[in-house]
N, C-alpha and C positions, 0 to 999 in steps of 0.2 A: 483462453489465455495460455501462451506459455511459459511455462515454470523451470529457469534453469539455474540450476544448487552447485555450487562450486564451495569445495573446502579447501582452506589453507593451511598446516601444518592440524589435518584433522581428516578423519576418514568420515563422508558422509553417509550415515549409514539407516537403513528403514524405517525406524522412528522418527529418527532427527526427518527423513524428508518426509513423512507423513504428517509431521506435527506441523511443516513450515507450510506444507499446503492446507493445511484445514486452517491457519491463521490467515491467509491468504484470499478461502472463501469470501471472506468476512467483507475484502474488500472488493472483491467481484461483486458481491451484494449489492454496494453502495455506488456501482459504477461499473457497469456491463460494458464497458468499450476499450479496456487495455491486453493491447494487444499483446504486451512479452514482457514480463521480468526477469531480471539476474539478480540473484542473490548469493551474496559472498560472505562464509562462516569462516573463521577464526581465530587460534587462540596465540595469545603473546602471552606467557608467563602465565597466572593464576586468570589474568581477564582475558573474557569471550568478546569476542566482535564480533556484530553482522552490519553487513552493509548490503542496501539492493539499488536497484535501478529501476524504475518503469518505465516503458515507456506509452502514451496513449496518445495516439492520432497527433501525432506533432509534435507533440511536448514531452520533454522529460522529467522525471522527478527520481530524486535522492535522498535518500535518509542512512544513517548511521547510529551506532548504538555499544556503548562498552559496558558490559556490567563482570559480575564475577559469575554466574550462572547464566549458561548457554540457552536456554529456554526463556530467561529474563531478559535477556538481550531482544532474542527472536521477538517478543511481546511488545517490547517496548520499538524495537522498530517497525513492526505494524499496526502502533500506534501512531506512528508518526510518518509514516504512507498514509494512511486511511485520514488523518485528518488534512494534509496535502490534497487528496485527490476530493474527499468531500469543500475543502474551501474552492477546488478548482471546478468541482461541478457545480456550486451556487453562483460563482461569477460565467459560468459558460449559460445558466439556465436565464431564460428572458423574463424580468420577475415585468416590465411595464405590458407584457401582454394580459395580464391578470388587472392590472387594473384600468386598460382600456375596458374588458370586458365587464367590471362594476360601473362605469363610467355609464355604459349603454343601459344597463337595467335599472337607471334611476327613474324614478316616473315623475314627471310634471302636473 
């Protein structure tokens, strides 16, 4: 996957992008096949923003997230990628092949 951190009115600096990746793992976990994100931190006033992009094999997905702590922010918006891409992986996965295959091991 590629990971790319863009700050706005904010210096992104070694922590910040080691914590955005390791929250990030989380959803590489749940879904081995995205290809790139962008992820955009900053700040207006006292509130943090982060906004990202994915993209995976076609499709795109977005999330957004205002909080007053910058790490809250990041949390809460890969909370809301990760649950995106987990609803997108149960309707991508074929659940009637599961049960053709109980279908067959019935015994008469």
């Amino acid at each position: 996957m590629h990971l790319t951190i863009t700050g706005h009115q904010l210096e992104v600096t070694e922590p910040i992008r080691n914590y955005i990746e390791t929250k990030f793992e989380r959803i590489k976990r749940h879904f081995d096949q995205v290809l790139n994100a962008h992820v955009i931190i900053s700040v207006e006033k006292v509130r943090h923003k982060s906004e990202a992009t994915m993209h995976i094999g076609g499709k795109d997905f977005f999330a957004d997230s205002t909080e007053d702590h910058l790490y809250k922010s990041i949390d809460l918006l890969v909370d809301k990628l990760d649950k995106q891409i987990r609803r997108h992986k149960d309707k991508v996965t074929d659940h009637h092949r599961e049960e053709a295959f109980k279908m067959n091991q019935v015994s008469y």
